[in-house]
C-alpha atoms as one frame of an Amber mdcrd trajectory, in Angstrom:
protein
  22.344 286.945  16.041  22.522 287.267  12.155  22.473 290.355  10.780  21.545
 292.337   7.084  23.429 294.530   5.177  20.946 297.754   4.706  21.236 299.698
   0.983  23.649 302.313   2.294  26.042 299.544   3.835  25.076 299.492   7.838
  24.330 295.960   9.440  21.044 295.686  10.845  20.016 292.778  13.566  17.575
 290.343  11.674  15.459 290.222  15.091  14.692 293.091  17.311  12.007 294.121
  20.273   9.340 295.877  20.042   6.997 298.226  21.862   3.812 298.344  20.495
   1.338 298.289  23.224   4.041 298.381  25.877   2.472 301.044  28.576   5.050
 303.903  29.629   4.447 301.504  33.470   5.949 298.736  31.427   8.123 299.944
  28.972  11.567 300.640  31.039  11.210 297.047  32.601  10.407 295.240  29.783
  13.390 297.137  27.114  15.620 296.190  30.319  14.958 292.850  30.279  15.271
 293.031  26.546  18.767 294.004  26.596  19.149 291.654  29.239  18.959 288.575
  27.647  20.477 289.886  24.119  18.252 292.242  21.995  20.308 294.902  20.674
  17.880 296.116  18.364  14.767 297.900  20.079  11.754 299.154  17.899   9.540
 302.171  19.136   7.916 305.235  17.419   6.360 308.978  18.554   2.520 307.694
  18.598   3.455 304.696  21.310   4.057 307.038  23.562   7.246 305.313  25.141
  10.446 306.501  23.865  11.057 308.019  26.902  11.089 305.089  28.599  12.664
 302.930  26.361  15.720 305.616  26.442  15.839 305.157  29.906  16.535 301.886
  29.626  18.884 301.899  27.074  21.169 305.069  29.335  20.703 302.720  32.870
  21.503 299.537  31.003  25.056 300.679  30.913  25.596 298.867  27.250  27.677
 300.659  24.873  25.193 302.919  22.200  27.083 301.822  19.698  25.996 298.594
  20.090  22.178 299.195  19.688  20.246 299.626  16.754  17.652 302.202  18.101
  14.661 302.768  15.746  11.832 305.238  16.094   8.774 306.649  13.700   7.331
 309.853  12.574   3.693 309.956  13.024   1.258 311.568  10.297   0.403 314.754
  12.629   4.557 315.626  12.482   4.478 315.337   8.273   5.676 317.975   6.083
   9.209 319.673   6.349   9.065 321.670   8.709   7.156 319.650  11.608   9.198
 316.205  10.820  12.510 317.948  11.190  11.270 319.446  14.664   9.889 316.183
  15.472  12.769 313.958  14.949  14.957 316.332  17.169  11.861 316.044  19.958
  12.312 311.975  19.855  16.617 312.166  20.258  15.460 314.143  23.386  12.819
 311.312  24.703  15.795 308.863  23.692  18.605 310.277  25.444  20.702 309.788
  21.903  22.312 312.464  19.299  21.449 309.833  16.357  18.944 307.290  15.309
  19.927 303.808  13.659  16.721 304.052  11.883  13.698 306.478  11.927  10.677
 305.388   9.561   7.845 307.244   8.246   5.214 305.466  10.185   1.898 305.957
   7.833   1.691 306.259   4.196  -0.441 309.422   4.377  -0.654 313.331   3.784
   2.933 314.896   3.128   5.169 312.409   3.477   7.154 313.821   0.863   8.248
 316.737   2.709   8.532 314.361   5.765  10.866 312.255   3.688  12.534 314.864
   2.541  13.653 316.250   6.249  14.368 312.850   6.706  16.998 312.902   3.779
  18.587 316.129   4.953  19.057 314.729   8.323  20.244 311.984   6.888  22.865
 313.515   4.802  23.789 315.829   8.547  24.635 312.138  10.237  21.888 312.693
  12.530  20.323 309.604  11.084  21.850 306.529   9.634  19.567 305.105   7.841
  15.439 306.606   6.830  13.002 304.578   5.732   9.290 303.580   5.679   6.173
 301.834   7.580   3.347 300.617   5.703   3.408 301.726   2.280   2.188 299.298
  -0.059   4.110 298.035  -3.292   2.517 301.233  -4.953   3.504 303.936  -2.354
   6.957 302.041  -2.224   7.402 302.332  -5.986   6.175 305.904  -5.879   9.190
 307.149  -2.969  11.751 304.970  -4.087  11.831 306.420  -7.712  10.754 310.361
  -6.815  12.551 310.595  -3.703  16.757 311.458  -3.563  17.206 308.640  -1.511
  15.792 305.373  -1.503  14.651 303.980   1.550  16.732 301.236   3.458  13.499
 300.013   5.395   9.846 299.361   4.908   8.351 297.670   7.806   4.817 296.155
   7.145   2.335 293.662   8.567   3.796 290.359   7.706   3.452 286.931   8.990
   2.587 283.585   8.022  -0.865 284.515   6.974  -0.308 287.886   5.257   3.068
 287.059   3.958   3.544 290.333   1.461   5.094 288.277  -1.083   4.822 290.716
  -3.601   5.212 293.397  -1.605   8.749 291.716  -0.502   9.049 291.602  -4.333
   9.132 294.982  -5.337  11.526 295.657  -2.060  13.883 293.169  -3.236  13.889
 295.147  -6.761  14.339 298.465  -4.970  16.789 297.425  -2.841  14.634 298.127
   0.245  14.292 295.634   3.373  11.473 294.212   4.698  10.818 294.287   8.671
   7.795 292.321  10.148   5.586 294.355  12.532   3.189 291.757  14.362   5.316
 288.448  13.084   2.884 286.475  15.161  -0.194 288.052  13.338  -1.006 288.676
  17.306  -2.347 285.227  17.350  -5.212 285.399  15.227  -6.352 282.876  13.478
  -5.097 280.221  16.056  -1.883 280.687  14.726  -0.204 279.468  17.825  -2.154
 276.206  17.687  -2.089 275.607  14.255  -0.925 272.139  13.258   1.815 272.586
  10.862   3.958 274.670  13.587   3.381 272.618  15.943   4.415 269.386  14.028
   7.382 271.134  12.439   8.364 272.838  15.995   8.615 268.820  17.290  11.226
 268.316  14.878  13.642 270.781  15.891  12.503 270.839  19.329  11.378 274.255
  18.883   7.762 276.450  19.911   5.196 277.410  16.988   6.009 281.072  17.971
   9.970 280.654  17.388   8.923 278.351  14.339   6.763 281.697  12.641  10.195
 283.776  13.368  12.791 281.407  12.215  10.663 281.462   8.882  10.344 284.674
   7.821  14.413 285.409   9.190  14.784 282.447   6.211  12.874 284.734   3.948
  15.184 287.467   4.856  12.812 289.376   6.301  13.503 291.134   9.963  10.722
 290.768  12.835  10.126 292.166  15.468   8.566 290.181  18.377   6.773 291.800
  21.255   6.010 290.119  24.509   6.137 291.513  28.120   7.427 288.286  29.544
  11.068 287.837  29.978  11.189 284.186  29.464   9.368 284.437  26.449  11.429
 287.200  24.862  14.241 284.306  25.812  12.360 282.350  23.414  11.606 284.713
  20.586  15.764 285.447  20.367  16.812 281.278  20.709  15.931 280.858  17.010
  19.296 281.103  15.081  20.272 277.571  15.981  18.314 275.292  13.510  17.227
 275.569   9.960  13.728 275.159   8.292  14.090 272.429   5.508  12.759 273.478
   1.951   9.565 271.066   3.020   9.053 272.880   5.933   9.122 276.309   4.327
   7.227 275.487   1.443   4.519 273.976   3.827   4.291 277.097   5.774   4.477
 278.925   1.829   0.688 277.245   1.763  -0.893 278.933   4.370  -0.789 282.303
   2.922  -4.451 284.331   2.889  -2.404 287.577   0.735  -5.277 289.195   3.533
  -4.468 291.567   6.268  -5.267 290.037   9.707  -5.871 293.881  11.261  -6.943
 296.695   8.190  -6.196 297.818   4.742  -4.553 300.944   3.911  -5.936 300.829
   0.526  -9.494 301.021   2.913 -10.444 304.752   2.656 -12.594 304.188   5.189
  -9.383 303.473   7.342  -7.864 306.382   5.923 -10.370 308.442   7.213 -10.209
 306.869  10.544  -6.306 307.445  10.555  -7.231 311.398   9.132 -10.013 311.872
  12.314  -7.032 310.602  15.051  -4.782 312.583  13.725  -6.775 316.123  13.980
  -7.829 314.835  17.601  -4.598 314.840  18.534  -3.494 318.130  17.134  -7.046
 319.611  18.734  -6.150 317.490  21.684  -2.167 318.838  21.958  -3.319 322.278
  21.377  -5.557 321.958  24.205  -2.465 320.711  26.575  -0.592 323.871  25.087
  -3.107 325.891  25.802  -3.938 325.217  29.537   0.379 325.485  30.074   0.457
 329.004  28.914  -2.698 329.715  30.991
């Protein structure tokens, strides 16, 4: 495993697992297997539902805490003060931990300033060791970094070989902040796992288009996080730290970039609506659930 050195001084694994779209059936089998076969850094977040399971897995797998880098995310329905601080202490529960590697604000919308700033107070406590961000563009970035007390160690966006956030992972570099892929793979879109150019450079090092797409951005510096439900391809998705992309091979893959998202844009406001009507669905939705326990 290679590791990077995060703003405040804490190593972080430069690969982790991740489980988006993991169901809670799946979830404690598949972090097991995780840790199994050498992931010590496991990705998860309140609005996928799992970190219940995924602390499970981490308590019955018998391997040291110390040893994992646990990271979870608050969602938008948990910003402000008051509500992230309550929320964060809600996910240690689900976890089965008294501190968090890493907790990220998930979406770059309503008050994540007063998110952020429970974040930095529980920060400063120990509770957390590092806070950072998910998903907020070079503009948002530029906005928290400079107004906020401290700046954030993490922002993990949509990058991969066709939306490769090069100058998003500009402005991080200048602010000291480190980029982690969500959906390295792009989720196979665009035939990615077919395309020509991993395949032909994946026959010279003996290596698979998917471990190819990982090994390139880890040369970028930038952490993914691979998600699959099959052991022997999470076996896979962690063998890439034993060859090197040439300068050919990365400038090659340098080509293919679309600067497009593969999945939405949060500059969209007609996804920023969408993300506005989940979020009071679920707070009409949870009050519901209260509701019908006190009855």
């Amino acid at each position: 495993m290679e590791y990077v050195q995060l703003n405040n001084g804490i190593k972080m694994p430069m690969l982790g697992y991740g489980v988006y779209q993991v169901t809670k059936n799946e979830c404690e089998r598949c972090v097991t297997d995780a840790l199994s076969v050498g992931y010590r850094l496991i990705d998860t977040a309140q609005s996928y539902f799992n970190e219940e399971e995924v602390g499970a897995a981490i308590t019955k797998s018998g391997i040291p805490r110390e040893e994992i880098f646990l990271t979870t995310k608050v969602w938008v329905e948990h910003y402000g003060y008051e509500e992230c601080k309550k929320s964060v202490y809600t996910s240690l529960e689900k976890l089965k931990t008294d501190y968090l590697d890493l907790i990220l604000l998930h979406q770059p919308f309503s008050d994540y300033y007063g998110a952020y700033r429970a974040l930095e107070e529980l920060y400063n406590e120990g509770v957390l060791r590092a806070i950072g961000v998910s998903n907020f563009y070079p503009d948002r970035l530029v906005d928290i970094a400079s107004f906020a007390n401290i700046v954030p160690m993490v922002n993990q966006v949509e990058t991969h070989v066709l939306n490769q956030q090069k100058v998003a992972k500009e402005y991080m570099d200048k602010y000291g902040v480190q980029c982690e892929a969500w959906a390295p793979f792009g989720e196979g879109r665009g035939g990615l796992f077919e395309n020509e150019t991993f395949i032909n450079i994946g026959k010279k090092y003996g290596k698979t288009s998917a471990q190819v797409m990982l090994r390139w951005n880890i040369q970028r510096g930038v952490v993914v996080l691979p998600k699959s439900t099959h052991r022997e391809r999470m076996i896979q998705n962690i063998d890439v730290f034993d060859f090197t992309l040439s300068d050919e091979d990365m400038t090659a893959i340098a080509a293919l970039d679309t600067a497009t998202s593969s999945f939405f844009s949060h500059y969209d406001p007609a996804m920023v609506e969408w993300f506005v009507k989940m979020v009071k669905e679920r707070k009409k939705n949870n009050r519901s659930e209260k509701e019908k326990k006190n009855w």
